[in-house]
C-alpha positions as CSV (number, residue, x, y, z in Angstrom):
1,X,0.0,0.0,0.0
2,X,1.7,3.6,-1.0
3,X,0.7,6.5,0.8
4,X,1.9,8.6,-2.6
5,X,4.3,10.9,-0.7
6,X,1.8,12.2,1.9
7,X,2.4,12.9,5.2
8,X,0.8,10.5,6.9
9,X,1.0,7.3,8.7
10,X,-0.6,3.7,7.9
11,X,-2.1,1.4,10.5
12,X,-1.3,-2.2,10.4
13,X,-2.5,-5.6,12.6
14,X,-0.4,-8.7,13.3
15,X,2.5,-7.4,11.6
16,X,5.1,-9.8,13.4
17,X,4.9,-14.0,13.8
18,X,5.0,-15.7,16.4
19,X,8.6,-16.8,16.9
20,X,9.9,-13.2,16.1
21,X,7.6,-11.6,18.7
22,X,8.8,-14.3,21.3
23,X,13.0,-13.5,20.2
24,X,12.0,-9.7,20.6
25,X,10.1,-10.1,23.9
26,X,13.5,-11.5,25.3
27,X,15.1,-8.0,24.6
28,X,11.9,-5.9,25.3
29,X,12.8,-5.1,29.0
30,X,15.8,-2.1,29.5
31,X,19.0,-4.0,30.2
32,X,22.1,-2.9,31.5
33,X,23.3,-3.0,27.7
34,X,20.9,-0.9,26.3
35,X,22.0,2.9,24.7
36,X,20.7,5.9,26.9
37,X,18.6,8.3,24.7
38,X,20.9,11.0,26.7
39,X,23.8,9.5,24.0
40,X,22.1,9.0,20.8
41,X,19.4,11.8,21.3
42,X,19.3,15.2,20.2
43,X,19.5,17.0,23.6
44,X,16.5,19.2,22.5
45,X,14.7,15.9,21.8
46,X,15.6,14.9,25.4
47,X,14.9,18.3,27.3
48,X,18.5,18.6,27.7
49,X,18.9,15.4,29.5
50,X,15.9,16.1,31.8
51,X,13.4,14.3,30.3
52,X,12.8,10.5,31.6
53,X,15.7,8.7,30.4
54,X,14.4,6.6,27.0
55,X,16.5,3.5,25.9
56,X,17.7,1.3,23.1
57,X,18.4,-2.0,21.7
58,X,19.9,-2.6,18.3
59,X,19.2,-5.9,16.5
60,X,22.1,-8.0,15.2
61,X,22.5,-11.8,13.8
62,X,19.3,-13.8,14.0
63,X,16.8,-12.0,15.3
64,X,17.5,-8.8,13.4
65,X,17.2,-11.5,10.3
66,X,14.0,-12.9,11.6
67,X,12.3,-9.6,11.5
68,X,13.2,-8.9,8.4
69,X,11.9,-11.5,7.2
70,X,8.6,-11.3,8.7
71,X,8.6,-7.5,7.2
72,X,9.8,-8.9,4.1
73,X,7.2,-11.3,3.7
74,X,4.0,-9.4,5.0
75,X,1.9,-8.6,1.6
76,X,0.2,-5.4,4.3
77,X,3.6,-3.6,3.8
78,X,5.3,-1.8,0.8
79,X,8.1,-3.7,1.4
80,X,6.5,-7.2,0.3
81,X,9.3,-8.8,-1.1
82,X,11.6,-5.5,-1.5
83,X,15.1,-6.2,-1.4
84,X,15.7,-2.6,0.0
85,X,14.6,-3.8,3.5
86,X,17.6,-5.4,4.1
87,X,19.1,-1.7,4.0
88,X,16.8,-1.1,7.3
89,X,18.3,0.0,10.7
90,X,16.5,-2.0,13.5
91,X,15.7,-2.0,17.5
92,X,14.2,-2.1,20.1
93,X,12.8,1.4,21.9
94,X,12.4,1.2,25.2
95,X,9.9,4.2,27.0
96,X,9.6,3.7,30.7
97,X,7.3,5.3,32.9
98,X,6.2,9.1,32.4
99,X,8.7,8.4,29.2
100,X,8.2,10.2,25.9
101,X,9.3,11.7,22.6
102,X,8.9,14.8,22.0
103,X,7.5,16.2,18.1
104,X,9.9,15.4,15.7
105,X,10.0,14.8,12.0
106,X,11.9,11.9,10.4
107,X,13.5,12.0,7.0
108,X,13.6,8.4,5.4
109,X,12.1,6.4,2.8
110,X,10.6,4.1,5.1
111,X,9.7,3.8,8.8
112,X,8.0,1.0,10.6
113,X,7.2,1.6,14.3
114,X,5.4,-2.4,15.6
115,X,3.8,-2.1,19.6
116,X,5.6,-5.2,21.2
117,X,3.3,-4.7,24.1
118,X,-0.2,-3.2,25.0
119,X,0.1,0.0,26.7
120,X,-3.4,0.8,29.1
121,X,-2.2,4.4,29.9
122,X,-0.5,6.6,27.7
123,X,2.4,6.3,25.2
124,X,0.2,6.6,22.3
125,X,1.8,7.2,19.0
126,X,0.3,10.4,17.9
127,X,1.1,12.3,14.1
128,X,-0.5,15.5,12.4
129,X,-1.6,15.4,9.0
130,X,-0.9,18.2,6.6
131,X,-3.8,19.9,8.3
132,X,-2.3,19.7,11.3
133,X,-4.9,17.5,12.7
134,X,-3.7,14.8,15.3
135,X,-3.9,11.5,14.9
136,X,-3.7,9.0,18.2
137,X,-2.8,5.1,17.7
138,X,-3.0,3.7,21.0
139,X,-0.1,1.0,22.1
140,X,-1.6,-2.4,21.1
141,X,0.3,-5.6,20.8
142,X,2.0,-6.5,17.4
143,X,-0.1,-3.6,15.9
144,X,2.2,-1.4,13.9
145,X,2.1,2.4,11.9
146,X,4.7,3.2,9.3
147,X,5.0,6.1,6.4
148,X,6.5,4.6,3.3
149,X,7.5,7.2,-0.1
150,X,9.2,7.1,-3.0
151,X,12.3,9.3,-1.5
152,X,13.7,10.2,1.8
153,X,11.4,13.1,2.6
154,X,10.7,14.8,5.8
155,X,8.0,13.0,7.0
156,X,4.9,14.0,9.0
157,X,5.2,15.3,12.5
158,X,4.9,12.5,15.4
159,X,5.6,12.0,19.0
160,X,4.8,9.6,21.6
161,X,2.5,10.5,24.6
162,X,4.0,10.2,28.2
163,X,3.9,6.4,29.0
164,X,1.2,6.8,32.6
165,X,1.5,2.6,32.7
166,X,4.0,1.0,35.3
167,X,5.0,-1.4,32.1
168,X,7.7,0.0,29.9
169,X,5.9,0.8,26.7
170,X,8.5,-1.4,23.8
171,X,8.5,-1.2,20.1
172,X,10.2,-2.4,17.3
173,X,11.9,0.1,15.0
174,X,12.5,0.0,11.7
175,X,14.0,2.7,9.2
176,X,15.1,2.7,5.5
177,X,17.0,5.9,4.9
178,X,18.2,4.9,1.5
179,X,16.2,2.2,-0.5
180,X,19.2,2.0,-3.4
181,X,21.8,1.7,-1.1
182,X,24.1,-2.2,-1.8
183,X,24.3,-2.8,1.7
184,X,26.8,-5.6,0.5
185,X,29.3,-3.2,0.1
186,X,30.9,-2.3,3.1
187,X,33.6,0.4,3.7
188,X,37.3,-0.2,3.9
């Protein structure tokens, strides 16, 4: 399904299978491994480090390859049987309580955002249109939003709600910054 370079957001249900959402639930609490949004975060994006710490969990090896397969092979997605998704970046998020992201745009090609848990309070995923009217997905198990066009553009506006649940609200994250890339090459 193209969205034909509007800025806007897709809903999607069951997005993952069953083996890859029981591989990503083993990484979907924080960990003394994860990455601190306060390091990979624009410190505007992070209130200048004041804002409820945020974490991270990139994929490697076989369950990064077990996602994309999944993503690969879901006929819902513009990516059905792309070879460009192998070019995506992917992780886990990781928004603990009274967590959030503040409005941001994204410039990529593709974006996949998939809820690996249901969220009772807060932490909705919430986007403006070109109108500026707000959209709010709420956090619901292996449910999923994601913006795909033809180019890196700037995307539509998003951010996520404060997380008002005790759980940790944790998604899968998926971006394509450049679908022509040969990500066979690698650099010397």
């Amino acid at each position: 399904m193209l969205l034909e370079n509007k800025l806007s957001f897709d809903l999607l249900t069951d997005v993952l299978s069953v083996p890859t959402l029981i591989e990503l639930g083993k990484h979907a609490s924080v960990s003394d491994t994860d990455i601190s949004s306060y390091d990979i975060w624009p410190t505007e994006v992070t209130e200048d480090d004041q804002a409820p710490e945020c974490f991270t969990h990139n994929l490697t090896g076989k369950i990064r390859s077990m996602v994309l397969h999944d993503i690969f092979m879901n006929d819902q997605l513009p990516c059905y049987k792309q070879s460009w998704v192998k070019n995506a970046d992917v992780a886990i998020q990781k928004i603990p309580h009274q967590g959030f992201i503040t409005r941001h745009i994204d410039t990529c090609e593709f974006s996949l955002t998939v809820f690996l848990n249901t969220v009772h309070h807060g932490g909705h995923f919430v986007w403006a249109d070109e109108q500026n009217n707000e959209h709010y997905i709420k956090p619901v198990f292996n449910s999923g939003v994601y913006a795909y066009y033809e180019t890196a553009i700037q995307g539509a506006q998003h951010e996520v709600l404060p997380v008002r649940s005790k759980q940790c609200r944790s998604t899968l994250q998926l971006f394509v910054f450049d679908k022509t890339k040969d990500s066979s090459v690698k650099p010397v």
